[in-house]
gemmi code that builds the backbone of each chain (N, CA, C; Angstrom):
import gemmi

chains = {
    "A": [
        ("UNK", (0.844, -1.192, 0.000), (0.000, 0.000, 0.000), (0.885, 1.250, 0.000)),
        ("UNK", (0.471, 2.240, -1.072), (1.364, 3.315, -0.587), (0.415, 4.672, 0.029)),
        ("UNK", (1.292, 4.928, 0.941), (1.359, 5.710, 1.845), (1.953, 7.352, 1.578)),
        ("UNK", (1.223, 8.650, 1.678), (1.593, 10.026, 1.176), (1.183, 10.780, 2.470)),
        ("UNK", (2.305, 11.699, 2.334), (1.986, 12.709, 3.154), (2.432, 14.052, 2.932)),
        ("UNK", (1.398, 14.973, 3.181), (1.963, 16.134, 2.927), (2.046, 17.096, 3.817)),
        ("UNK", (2.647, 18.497, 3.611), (2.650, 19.659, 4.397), (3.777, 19.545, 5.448)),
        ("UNK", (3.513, 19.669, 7.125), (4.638, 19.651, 7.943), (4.214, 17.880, 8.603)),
        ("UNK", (3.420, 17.226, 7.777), (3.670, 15.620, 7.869), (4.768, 15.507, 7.467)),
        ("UNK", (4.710, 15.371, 6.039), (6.017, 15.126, 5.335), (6.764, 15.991, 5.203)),
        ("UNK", (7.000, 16.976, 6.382), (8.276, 17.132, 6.343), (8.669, 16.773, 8.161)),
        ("UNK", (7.744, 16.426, 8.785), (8.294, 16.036, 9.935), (8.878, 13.938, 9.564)),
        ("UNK", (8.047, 13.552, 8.642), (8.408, 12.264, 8.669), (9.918, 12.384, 7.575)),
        ("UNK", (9.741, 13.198, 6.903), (11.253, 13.074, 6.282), (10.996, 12.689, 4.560)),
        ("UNK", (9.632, 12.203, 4.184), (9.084, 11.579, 3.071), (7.690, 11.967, 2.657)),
        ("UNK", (7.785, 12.235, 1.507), (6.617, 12.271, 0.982), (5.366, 11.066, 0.601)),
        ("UNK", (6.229, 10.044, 0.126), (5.606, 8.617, 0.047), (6.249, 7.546, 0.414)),
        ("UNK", (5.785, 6.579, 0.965), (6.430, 5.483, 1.094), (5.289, 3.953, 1.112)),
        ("UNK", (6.046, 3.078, 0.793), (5.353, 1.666, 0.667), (5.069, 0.930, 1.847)),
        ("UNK", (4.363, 0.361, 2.780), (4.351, -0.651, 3.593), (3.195, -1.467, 3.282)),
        ("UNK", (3.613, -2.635, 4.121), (2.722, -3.954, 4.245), (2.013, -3.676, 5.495)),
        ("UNK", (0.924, -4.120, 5.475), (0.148, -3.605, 7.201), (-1.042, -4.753, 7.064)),
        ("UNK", (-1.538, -4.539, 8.299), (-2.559, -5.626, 8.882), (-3.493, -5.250, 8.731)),
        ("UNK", (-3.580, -3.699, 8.944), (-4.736, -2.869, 9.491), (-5.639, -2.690, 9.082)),
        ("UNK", (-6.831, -2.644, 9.600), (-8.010, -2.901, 8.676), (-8.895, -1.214, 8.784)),
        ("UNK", (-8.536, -0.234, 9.398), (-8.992, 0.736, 9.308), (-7.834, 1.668, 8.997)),
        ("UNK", (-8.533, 3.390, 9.059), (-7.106, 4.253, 9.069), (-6.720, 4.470, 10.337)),
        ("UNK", (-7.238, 4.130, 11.585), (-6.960, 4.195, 12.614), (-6.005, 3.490, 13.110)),
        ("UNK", (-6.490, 1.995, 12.716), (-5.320, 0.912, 13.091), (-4.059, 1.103, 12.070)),
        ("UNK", (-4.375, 2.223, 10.666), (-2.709, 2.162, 10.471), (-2.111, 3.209, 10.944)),
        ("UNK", (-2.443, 4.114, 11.385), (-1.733, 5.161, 12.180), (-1.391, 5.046, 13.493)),
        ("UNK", (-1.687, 3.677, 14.369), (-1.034, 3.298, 15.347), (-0.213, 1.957, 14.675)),
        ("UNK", (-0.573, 1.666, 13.735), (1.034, 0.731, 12.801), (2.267, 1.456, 12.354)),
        ("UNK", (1.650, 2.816, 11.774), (2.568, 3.300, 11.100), (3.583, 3.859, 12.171)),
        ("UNK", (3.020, 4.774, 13.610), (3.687, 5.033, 14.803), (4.597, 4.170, 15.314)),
        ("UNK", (4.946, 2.798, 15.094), (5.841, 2.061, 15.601), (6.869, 2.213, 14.236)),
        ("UNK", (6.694, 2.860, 13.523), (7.856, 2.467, 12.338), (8.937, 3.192, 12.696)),
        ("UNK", (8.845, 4.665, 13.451), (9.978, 4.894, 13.518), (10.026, 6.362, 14.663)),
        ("UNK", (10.843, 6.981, 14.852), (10.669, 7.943, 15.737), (9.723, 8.997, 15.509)),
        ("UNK", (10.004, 9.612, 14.233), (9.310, 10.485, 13.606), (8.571, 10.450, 12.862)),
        ("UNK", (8.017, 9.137, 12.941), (6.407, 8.721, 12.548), (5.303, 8.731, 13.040)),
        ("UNK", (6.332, 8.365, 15.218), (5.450, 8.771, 16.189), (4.985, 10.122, 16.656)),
        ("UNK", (6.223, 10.839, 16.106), (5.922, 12.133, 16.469), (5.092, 12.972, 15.628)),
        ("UNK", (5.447, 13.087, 14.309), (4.560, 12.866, 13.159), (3.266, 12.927, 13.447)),
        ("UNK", (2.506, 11.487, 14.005), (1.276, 11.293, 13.846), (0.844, 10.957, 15.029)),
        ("UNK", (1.120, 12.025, 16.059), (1.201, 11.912, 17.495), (-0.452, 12.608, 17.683)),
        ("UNK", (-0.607, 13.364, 17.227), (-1.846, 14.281, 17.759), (-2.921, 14.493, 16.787)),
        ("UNK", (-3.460, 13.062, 16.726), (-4.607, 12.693, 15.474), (-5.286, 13.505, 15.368)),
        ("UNK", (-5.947, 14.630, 16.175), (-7.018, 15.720, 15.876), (-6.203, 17.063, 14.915)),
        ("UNK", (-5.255, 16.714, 14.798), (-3.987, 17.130, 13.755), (-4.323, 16.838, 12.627)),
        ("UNK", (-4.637, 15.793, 12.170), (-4.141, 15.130, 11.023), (-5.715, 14.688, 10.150)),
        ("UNK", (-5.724, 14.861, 8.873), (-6.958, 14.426, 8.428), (-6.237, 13.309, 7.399)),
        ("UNK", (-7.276, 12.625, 6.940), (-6.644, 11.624, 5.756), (-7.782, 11.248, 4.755)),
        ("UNK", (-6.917, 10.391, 3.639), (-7.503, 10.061, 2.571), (-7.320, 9.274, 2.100)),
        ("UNK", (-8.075, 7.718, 1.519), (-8.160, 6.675, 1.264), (-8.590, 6.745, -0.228)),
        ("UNK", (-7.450, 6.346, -0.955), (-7.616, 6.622, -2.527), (-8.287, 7.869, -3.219)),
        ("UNK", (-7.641, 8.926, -2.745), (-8.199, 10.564, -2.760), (-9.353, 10.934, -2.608)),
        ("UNK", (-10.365, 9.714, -1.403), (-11.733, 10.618, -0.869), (-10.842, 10.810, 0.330)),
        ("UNK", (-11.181, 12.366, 1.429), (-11.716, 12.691, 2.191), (-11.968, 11.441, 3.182)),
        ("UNK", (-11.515, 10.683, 4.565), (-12.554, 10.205, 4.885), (-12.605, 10.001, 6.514)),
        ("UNK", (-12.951, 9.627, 8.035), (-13.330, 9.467, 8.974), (-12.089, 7.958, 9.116)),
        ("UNK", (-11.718, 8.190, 10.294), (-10.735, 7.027, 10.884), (-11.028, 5.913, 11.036)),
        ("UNK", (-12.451, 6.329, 11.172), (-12.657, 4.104, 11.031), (-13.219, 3.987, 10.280)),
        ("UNK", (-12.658, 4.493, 8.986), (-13.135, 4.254, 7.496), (-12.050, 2.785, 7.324)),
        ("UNK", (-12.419, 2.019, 6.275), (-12.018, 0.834, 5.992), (-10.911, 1.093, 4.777)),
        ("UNK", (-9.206, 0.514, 4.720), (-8.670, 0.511, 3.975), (-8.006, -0.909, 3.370)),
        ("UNK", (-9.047, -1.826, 4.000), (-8.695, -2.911, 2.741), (-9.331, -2.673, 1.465)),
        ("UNK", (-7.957, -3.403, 0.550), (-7.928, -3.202, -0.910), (-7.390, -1.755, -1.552)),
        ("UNK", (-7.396, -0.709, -0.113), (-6.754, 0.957, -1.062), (-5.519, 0.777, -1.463)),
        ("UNK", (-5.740, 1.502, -2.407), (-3.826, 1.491, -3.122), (-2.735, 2.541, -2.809)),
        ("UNK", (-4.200, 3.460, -2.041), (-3.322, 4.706, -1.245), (-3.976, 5.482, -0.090)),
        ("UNK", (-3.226, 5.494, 0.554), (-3.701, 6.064, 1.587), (-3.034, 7.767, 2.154)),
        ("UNK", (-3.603, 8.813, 2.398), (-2.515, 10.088, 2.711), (-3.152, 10.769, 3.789)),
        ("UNK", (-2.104, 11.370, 4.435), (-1.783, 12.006, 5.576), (-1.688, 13.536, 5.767)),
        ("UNK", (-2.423, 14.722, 5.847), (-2.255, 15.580, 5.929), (-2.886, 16.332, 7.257)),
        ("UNK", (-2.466, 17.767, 7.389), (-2.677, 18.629, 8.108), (-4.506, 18.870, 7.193)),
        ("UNK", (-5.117, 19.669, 8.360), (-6.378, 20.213, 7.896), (-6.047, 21.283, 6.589)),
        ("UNK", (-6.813, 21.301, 5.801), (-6.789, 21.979, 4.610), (-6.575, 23.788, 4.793)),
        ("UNK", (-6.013, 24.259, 3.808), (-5.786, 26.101, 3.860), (-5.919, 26.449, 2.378)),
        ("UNK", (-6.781, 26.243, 2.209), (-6.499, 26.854, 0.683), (-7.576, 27.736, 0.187)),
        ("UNK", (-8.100, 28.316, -1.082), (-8.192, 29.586, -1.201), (-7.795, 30.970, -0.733)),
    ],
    "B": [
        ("UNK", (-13.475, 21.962, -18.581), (-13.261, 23.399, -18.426), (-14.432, 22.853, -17.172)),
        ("UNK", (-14.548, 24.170, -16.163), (-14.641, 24.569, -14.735), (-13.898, 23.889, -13.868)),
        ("UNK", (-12.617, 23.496, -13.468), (-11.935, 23.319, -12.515), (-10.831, 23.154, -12.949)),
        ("UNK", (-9.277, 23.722, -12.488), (-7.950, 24.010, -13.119), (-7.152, 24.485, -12.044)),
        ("UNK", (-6.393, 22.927, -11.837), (-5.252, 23.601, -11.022), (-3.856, 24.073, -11.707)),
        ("UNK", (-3.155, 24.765, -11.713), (-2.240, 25.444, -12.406), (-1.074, 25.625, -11.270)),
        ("UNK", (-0.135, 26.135, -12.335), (0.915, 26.427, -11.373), (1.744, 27.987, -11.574)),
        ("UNK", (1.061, 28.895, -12.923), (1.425, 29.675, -12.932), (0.656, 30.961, -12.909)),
        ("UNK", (0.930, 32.184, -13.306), (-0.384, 33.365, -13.004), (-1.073, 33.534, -13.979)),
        ("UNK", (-2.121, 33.678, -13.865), (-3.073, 33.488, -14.624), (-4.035, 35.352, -14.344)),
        ("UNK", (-4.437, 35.374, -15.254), (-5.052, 37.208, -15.644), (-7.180, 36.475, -15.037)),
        ("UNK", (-7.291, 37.325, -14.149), (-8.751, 36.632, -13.768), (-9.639, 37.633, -14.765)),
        ("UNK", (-9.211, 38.963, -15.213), (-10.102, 39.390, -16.072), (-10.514, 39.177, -17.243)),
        ("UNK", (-9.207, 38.154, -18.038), (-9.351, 37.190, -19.348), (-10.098, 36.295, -18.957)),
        ("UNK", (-9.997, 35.619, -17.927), (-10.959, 34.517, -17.526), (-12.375, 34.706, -17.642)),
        ("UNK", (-12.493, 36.009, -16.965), (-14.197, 36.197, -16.358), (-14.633, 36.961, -17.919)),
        ("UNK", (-13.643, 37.546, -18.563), (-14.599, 37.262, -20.237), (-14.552, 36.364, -20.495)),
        ("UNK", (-14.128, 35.818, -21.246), (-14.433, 33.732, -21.505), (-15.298, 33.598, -20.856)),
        ("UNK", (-15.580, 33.176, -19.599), (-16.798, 32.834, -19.116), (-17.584, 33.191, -18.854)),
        ("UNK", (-17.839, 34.271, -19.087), (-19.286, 35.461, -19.449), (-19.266, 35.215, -20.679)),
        ("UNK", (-18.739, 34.923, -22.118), (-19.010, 34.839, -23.150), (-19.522, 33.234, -23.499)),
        ("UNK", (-19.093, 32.405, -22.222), (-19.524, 31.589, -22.693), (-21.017, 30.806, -22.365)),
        ("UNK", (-21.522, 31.514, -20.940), (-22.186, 31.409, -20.258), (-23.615, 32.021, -21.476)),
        ("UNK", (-24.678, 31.225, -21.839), (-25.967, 31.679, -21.822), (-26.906, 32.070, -21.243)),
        ("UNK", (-27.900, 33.305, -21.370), (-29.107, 33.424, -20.476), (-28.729, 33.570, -19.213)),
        ("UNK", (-27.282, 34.306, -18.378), (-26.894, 34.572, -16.851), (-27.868, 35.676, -16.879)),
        ("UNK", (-28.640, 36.176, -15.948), (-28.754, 37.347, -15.604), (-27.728, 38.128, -14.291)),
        ("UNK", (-26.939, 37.205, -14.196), (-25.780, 37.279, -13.122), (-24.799, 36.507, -13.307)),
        ("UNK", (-23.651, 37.237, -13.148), (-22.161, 36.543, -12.702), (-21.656, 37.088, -11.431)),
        ("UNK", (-20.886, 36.216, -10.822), (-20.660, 36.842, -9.670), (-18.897, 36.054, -9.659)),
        ("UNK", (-17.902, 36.689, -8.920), (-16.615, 36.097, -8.907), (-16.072, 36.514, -7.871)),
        ("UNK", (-15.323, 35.500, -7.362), (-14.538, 35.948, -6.185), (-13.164, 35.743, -6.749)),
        ("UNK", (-12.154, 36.349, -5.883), (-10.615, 36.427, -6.212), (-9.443, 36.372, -4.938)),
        ("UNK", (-8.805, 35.804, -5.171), (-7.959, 35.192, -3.565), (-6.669, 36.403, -4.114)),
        ("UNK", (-6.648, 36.733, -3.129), (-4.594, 37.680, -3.193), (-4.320, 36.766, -2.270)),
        ("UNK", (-2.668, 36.825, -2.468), (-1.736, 36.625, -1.448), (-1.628, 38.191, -0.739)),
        ("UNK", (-2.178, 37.509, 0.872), (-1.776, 38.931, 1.661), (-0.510, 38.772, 2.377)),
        ("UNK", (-0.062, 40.091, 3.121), (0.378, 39.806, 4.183), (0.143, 39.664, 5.695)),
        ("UNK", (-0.394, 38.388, 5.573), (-0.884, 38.488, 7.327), (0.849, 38.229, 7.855)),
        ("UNK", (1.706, 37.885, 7.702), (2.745, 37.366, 8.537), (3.489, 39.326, 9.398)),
        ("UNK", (2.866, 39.990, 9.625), (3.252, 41.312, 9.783), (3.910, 41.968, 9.141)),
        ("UNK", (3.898, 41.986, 7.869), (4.819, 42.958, 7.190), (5.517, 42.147, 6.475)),
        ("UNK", (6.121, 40.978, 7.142), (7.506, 40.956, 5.851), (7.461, 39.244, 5.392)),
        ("UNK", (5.837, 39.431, 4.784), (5.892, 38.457, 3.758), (7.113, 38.370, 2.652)),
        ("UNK", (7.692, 37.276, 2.467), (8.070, 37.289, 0.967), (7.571, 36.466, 0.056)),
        ("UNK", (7.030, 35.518, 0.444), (6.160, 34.789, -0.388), (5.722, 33.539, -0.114)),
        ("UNK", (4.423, 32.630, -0.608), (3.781, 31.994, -0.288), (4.052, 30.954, -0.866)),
        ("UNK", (4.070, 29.374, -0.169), (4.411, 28.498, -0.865), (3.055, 27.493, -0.796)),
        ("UNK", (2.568, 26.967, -2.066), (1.229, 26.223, -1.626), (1.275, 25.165, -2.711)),
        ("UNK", (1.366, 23.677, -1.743), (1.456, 22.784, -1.505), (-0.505, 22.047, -1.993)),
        ("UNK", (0.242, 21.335, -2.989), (-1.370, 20.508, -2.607), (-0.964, 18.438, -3.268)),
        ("UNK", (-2.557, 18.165, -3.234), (-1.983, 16.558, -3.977), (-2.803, 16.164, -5.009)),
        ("UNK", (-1.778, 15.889, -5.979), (-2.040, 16.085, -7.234), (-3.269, 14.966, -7.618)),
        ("UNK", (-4.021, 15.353, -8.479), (-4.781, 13.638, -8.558), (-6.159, 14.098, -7.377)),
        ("UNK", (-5.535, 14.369, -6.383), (-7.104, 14.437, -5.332), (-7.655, 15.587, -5.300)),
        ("UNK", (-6.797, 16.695, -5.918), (-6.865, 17.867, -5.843), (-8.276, 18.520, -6.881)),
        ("UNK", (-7.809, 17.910, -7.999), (-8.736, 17.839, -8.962), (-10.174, 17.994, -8.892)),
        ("UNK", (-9.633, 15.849, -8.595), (-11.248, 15.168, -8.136), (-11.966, 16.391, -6.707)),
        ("UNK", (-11.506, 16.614, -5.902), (-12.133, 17.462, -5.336), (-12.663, 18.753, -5.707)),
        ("UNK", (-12.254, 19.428, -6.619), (-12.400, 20.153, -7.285), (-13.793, 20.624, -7.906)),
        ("UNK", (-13.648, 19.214, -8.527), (-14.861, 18.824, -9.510), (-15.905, 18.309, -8.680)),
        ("UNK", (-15.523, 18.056, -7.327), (-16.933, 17.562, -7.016), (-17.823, 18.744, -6.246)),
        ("UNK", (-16.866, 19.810, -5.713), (-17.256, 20.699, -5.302), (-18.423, 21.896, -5.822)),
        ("UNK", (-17.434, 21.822, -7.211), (-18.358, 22.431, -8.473), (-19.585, 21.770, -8.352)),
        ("UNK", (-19.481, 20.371, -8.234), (-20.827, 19.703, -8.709), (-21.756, 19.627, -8.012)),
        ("UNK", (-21.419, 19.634, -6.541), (-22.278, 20.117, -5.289), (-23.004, 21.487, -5.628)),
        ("UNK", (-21.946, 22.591, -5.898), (-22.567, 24.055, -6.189), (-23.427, 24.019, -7.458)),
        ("UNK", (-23.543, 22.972, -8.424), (-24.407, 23.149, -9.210), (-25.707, 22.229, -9.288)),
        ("UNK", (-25.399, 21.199, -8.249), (-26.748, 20.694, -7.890), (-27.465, 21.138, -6.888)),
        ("UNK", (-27.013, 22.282, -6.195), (-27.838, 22.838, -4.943), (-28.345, 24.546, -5.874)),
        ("UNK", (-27.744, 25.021, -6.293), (-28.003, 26.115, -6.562), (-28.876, 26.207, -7.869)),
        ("UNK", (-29.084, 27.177, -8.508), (-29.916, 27.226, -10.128), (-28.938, 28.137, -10.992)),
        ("UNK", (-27.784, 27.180, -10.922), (-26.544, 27.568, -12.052), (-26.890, 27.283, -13.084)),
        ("UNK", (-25.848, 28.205, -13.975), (-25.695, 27.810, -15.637), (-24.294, 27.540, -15.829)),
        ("UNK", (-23.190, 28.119, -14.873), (-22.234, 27.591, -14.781), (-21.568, 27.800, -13.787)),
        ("UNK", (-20.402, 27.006, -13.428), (-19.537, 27.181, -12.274), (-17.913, 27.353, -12.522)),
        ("UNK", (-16.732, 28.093, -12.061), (-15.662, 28.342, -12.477), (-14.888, 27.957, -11.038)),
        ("UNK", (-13.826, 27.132, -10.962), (-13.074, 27.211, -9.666), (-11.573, 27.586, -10.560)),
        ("UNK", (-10.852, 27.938, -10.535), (-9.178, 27.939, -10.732), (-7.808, 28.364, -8.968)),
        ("UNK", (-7.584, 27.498, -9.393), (-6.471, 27.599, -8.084), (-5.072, 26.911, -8.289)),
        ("UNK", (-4.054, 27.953, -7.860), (-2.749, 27.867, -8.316), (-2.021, 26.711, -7.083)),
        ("UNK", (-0.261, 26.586, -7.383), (0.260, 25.999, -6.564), (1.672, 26.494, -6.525)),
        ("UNK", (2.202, 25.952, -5.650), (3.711, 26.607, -6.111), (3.926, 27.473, -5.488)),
        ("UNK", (4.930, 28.455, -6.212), (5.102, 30.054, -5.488), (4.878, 31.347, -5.593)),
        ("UNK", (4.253, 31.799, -4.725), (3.653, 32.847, -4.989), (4.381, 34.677, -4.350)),
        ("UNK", (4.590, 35.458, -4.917), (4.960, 36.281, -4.361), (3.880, 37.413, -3.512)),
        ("UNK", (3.518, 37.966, -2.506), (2.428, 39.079, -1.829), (1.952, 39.880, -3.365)),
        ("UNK", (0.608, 39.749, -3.132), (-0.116, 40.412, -3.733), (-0.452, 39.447, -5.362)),
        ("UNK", (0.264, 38.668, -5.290), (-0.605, 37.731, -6.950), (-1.821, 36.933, -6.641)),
        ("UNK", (-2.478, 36.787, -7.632), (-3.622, 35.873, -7.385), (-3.351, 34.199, -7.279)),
        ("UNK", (-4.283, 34.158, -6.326), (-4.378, 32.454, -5.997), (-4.983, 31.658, -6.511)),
        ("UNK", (-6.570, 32.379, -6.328), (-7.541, 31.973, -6.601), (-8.445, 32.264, -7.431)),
        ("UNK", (-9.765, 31.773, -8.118), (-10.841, 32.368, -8.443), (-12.106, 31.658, -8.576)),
        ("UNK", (-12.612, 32.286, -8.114), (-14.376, 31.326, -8.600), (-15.207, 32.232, -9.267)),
        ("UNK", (-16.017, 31.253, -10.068), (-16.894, 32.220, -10.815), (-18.257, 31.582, -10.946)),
        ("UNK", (-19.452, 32.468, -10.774), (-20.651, 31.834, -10.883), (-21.389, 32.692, -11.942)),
        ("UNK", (-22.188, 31.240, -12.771), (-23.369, 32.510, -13.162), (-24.476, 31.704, -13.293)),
        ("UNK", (-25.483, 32.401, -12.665), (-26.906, 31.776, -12.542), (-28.069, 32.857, -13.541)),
        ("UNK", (-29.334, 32.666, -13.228), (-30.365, 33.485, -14.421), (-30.696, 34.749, -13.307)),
        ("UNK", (-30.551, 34.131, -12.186), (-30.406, 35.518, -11.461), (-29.575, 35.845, -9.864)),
        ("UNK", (-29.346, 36.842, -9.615), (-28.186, 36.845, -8.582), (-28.336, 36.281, -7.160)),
        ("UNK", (-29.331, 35.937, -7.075), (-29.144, 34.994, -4.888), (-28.561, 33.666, -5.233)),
        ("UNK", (-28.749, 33.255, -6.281), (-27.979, 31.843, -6.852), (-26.691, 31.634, -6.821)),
        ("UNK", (-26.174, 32.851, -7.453), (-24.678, 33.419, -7.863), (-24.258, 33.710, -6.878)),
        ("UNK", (-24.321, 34.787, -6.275), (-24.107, 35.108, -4.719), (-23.472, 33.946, -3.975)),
        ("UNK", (-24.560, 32.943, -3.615), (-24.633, 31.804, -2.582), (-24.057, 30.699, -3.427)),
        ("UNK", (-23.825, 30.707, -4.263), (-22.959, 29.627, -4.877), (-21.880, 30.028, -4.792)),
        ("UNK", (-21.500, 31.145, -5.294), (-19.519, 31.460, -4.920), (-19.089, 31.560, -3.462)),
        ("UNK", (-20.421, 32.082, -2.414), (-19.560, 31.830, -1.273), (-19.763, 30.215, -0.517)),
        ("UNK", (-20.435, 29.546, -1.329), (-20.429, 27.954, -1.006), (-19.426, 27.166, -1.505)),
        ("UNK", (-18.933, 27.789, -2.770), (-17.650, 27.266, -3.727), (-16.352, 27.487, -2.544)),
        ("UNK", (-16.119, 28.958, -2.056), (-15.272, 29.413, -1.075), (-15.417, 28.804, 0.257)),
        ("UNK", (-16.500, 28.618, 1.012), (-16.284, 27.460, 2.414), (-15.842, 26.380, 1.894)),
        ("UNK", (-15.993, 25.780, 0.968), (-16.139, 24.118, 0.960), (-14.640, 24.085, -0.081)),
        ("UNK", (-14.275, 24.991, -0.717), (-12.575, 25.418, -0.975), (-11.570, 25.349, 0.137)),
        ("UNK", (-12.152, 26.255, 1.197), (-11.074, 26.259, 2.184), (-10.990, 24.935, 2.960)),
        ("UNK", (-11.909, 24.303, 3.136), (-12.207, 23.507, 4.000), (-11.666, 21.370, 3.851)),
        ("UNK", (-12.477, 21.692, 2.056), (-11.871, 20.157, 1.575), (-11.302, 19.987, 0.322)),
        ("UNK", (-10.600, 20.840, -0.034), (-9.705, 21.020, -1.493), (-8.441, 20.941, -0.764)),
        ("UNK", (-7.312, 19.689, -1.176), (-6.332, 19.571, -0.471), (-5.339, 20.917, -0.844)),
        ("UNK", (-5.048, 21.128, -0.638), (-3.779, 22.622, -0.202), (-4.001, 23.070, 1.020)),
        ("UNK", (-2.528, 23.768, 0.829), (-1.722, 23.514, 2.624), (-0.883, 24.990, 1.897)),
        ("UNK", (-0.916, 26.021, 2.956), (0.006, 27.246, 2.362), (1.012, 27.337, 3.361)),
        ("UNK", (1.991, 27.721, 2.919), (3.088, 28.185, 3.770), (3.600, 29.544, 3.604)),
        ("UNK", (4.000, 30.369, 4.602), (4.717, 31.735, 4.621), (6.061, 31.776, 4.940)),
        ("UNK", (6.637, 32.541, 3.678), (8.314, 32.501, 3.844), (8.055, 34.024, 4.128)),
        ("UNK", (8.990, 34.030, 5.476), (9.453, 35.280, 6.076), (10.913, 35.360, 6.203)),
        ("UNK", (11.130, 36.414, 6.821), (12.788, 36.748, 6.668), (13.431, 35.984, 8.377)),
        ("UNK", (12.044, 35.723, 8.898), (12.294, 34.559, 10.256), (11.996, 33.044, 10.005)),
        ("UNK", (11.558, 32.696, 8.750), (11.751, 31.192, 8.198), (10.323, 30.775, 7.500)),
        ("UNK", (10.253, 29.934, 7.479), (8.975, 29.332, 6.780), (8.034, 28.857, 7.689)),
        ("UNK", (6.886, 29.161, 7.748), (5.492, 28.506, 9.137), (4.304, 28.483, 7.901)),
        ("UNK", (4.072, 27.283, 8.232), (2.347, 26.787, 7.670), (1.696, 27.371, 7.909)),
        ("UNK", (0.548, 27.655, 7.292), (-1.111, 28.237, 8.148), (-1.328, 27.270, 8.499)),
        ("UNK", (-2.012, 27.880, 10.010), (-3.095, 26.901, 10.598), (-4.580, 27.269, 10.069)),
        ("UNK", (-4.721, 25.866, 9.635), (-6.376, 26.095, 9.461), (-7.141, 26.676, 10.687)),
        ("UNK", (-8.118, 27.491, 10.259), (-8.991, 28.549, 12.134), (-10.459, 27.414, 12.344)),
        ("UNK", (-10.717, 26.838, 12.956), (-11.902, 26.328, 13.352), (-13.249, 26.658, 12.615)),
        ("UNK", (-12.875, 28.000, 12.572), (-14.504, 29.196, 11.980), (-14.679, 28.556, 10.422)),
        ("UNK", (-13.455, 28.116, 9.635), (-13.544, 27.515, 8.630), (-14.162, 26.534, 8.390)),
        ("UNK", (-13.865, 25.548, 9.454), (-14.845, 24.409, 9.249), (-16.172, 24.616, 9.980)),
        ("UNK", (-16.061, 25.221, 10.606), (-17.913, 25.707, 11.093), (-18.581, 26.528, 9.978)),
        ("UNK", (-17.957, 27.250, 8.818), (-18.613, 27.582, 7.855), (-19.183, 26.651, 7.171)),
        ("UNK", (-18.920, 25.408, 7.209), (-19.569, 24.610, 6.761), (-20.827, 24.593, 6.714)),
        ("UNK", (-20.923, 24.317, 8.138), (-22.676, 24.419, 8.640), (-23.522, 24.843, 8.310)),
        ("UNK", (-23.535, 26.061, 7.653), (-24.275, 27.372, 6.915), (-25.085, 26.691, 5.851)),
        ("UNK", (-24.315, 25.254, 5.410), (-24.924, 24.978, 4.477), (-25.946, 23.211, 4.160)),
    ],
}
model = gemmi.Model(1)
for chain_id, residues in chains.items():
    chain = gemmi.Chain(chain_id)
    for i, (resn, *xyz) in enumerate(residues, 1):
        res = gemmi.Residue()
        res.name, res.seqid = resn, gemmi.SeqId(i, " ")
        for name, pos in zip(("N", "CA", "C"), xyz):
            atom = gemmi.Atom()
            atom.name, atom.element = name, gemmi.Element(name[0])
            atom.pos, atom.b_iso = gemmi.Position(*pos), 0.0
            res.add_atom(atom)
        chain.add_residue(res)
    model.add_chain(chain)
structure = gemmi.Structure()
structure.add_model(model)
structure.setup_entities()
């Protein structure tokens, strides 16, 4: 599954995308998978009311289901216009 | 045509002819227009805005499509840049035109909540003290509600 992140995600994790294998059957359970990967993954994705995400570019709620997505991403709440 | 993310500057008054010329039977257009300000106190140098490519779009387009199944449009315009921006260029633009103006009105500022709120971009401010993200303000996503 690949994995994106943007804004001061990816630049606190160091990457914009990366590949893993995971168990997880929600986005919840991979953001406490992805937190064991490394220091600044935990720190990263330490303060979930931080962070919104997206399961094959919808928008979606943490115990949304990501079996079968081909992508999953990580961002700060939106700023644009 | 109605949704275009870009990366360079774009003239909103060429735009909003084109789409007044192309628009039939409006008895209204209405447009909004984003500057880069300086909120950072003075010594903006410029804006860096970040978005993801591919979702950016699709959101885009669905937003439009929300504003034209709630409202009594004839057409809808979103354009929004990325990249870098220097104080004072344009960001943004929306454009509405309906047969008459409470349509237009309430569709561009429905295009603009639901812009700020779920169109992925993320801005950043380069100052002469370093680079800091905006924080998204709460009031943004409570504009939601309105609708």
């Amino acid at each position: 599954m690949e994995i994106r992140y943007f804004a001061w995600l990816r630049e606190r994790i160091g990457t914009g995308h990366e590949q893993i294998e995971t168990q997880a059957q929600t986005v919840a359970e991979l953001i406490e998978d992805l937190k064991t990967k490394s220091e600044a993954h935990a720190f990263a994705l330490a303060d979930t009311a931080a962070i919104r995400a997206a399961v094959d570019q919808e928008l979606v709620a943490f115990d949304a289901p990501i079996t079968g997505a081909k992508e999953v991403a990580f961002f700060p709440p939106m700023t644009g216009g | 045509m109605g949704v275009e993310v870009c990366d360079r500057a774009f003239d909103p008054g060429s735009i909003l002819s084109a789409f007044t010329q192309r628009v039939d039977c409006a008895g209204a257009i209405v447009t909004f227009t984003g500057i880069t300000r300086d909120v950072a106190e003075g010594d903006l140098q410029a804006m860096e805005i970040e978005h993801y490519p591919g979702m950016t779009e699709r959101a885009l387009a669905d937003i439009r499509t929300q504003a034209m199944d709630r409202f009594n449009l004839i057409d809808a315009l979103i354009i929004h840049r990325h990249g870098c921006l220097s104080p004072g260029e344009t960001i943004m633009m929306v454009a509405t035109a309906a047969p008459h103006r409470r349509d237009a009105f309430e569709a561009a500022d429905f295009l603009m909540d639901y812009l700020k709120s779920r169109a992925p971009f993320w801005k950043r401010e380069i100052t002469a003290r370093g680079a800091d993200w905006v924080v998204a303000k709460d009031e943004d996503e409570e504009a939601l509600n309105r609708w």
